[in-house]
C-alpha angles and dihedrals in degrees: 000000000000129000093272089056097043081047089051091039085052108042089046088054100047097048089047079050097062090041088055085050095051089051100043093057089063085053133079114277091258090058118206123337128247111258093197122241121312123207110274136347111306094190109186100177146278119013115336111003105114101151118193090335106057150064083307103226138340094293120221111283088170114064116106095019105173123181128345090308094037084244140099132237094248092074095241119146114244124172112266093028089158095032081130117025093044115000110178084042087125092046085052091045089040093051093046092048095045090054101048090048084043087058086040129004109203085078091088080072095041089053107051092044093057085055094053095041083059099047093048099048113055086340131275088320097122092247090141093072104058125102128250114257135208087265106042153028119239134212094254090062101050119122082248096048102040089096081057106128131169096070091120093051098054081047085069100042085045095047087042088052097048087048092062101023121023113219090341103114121061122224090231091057092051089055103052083038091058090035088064100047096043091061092039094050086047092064099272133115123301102222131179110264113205114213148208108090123150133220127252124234095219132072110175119176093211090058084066080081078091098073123099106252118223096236091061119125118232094260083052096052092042087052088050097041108034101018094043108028099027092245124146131247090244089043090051092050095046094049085052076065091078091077079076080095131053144006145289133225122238086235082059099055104017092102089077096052098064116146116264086002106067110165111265085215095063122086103256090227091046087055098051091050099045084049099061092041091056092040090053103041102019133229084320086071114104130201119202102259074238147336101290100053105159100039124072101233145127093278095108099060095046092055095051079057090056098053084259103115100136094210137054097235093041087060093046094065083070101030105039105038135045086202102049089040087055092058088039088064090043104055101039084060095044112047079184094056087049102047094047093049090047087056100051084046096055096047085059096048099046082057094054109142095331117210105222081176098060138102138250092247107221094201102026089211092063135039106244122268 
């Protein structure tokens, strides 16, 4: 996405904005209610018209607005966090991100991982999106982060946001937002995202260590998820889920296609088949996470059921744990009990390690001067 794109992205937002504006002040104060997420993507055309399938309506960004930012002094999130500094800040994320999906739609994966990489290194700080220095390396450019996609995209909503309302609106916050509606406009559910966080000043390559690696065992992802971050067995499995979206690299699964040694837990087709695409385009191929790459669904699930979990560490949540297998089945058979999980996963998540002390970030690739 180059500078004329971000330019167009953001003119076009910032004129529907207006017209959002015009609109809203013949409304009630609490605006339009979310109507939760549809199935797919519904595109209707042009910035904001998702139909059944989208994000379901503008949302509320007003409600709890406490003081002349809508937050409090303790750093804590609350819902309307910018009701008064930069009210329509969710329409503006929503209509950038729409946009960008509507041009490609594997985003949505690119998005919410971005979101996750930042909540589980340093905490949801946006330090994930700054650059490297002379000095020192940042996370993005760490070996596990160098697939990392969707930067470009957070530089629009960011530039959109500074055009309507200068340093008002925080990195971190444009992440979980995006985060949100991309799942949502990929089919998922549309959830309530409370706001107010605040961006860090360091960005450090080593911290991505933090990170959950995809050759981990079930034991090893419930130490890292529920002993480490406070998360729940159900809530590990659902965001799991997540994987529902996107694609892996063969540098990422070709551990279980040695020679000889190919993983039992792994379809025997789906073997044959990752092996030739690794052998042909190196550790750089990539293979969907499942079938269904670009819509949030139950596949995944169902596909851990099948022996065609892509990754070592998706098809130990139904080989290494009674636990994690039983969410697995239950989820896969109730899309509802999947998507709410996911949601309370994902509240939690978007609260990891919170910096009261940080900055609202003007450029998210650079600390302010």
């Amino acid at each position: 996405m180059g500078k004329s794109m971000l330019m167009d992205i953001s003119s076009r937002v910032t004129a529907l904005t207006l017209a959002v504006m015009l609109v809203a002040s013949a409304a009630s104060w609490g605006g339009v209610a979310a109507q939760g997420g549809g199935r797919g993507y519904g595109y209707d055309g042009g910035g904001g018209g998702y139909g059944g399938g989208g994000y379901g309506g503008y949302g509320n960004d007003y409600d709890q607005g406490q003081g002349p930012q809508g937050g409090t002094s303790s750093g804590e999130l609350i819902m309307g966090y910018y009701s008064m500094s930069c009210p329509y800040a969710e329409t503006i994320v929503r209509n950038v991100v729409g946009d960008a999906l509507y041009r490609d739609p594997t985003l949505a994966a690119s998005l919410l991982r971005l979101h996750f990489h930042d909540c589980f290194v340093r905490g949801c700080d946006a330090s994930v999106l700054l650059d490297s220095t002379h000095e020192s390396k940042a996370e993005k450019d760490a070996l596990t982060n160098k697939s990392l996609r969707g930067f470009e995209v957070i530089d629009a909503v960011k530039e959109a946001l500074e055009a309507q309302c200068p340093r008002a609106v925080s990195c971190a916050d444009v992440l979980a937002l995006a985060a949100r509606d991309s799942v949502s406009m990929a089919g998922g559910p549309y959830y309530d995202v409370p706001t107010g966080r605040k961006d860090g000043s360091l960005s450090i390559a080593a911290d991505t260590s933090a990170l959950p690696a995809a050759t981990l065992t079930a034991d090893e992802l419930i130490d890292v998820f529920v002993g480490t971050h406070g998360f729940t067995v159900p809530e590990l499995v659902a965001l799991s889920g997540g994987h529902t979206l996107g694609q892996a690299h063969c540098a990422n699964f070709k551990n279980r296609l040695v020679a000889n040694a190919v993983d039992p837990t792994l379809a025997a087709d789906m073997a044959a088949s990752l092996a030739t695409t690794c052998r042909s385009g190196g550790d750089g191929a990539t293979a969907k996470l499942d079938i269904t790459s670009n819509a949030f669904d139950t596949a995944y699930f169902k596909g851990l059921q099948k022996r065609r979990g892509l990754l070592t560490s998706d098809q130990a949540l139904i080989t290494g744990s009674q636990e994690t297998a039983m969410y697995v089945s239950m989820f896969a058979d109730n899309s509802d009990m999947f998507f709410d999980t996911f949601v309370q996963g994902m509240a939690k998540m978007g609260q990891l390690d919170l910096n009261p002390n940080g900055d609202v970030r003007m450029n998210c690739r650079i600390i302010n001067k």
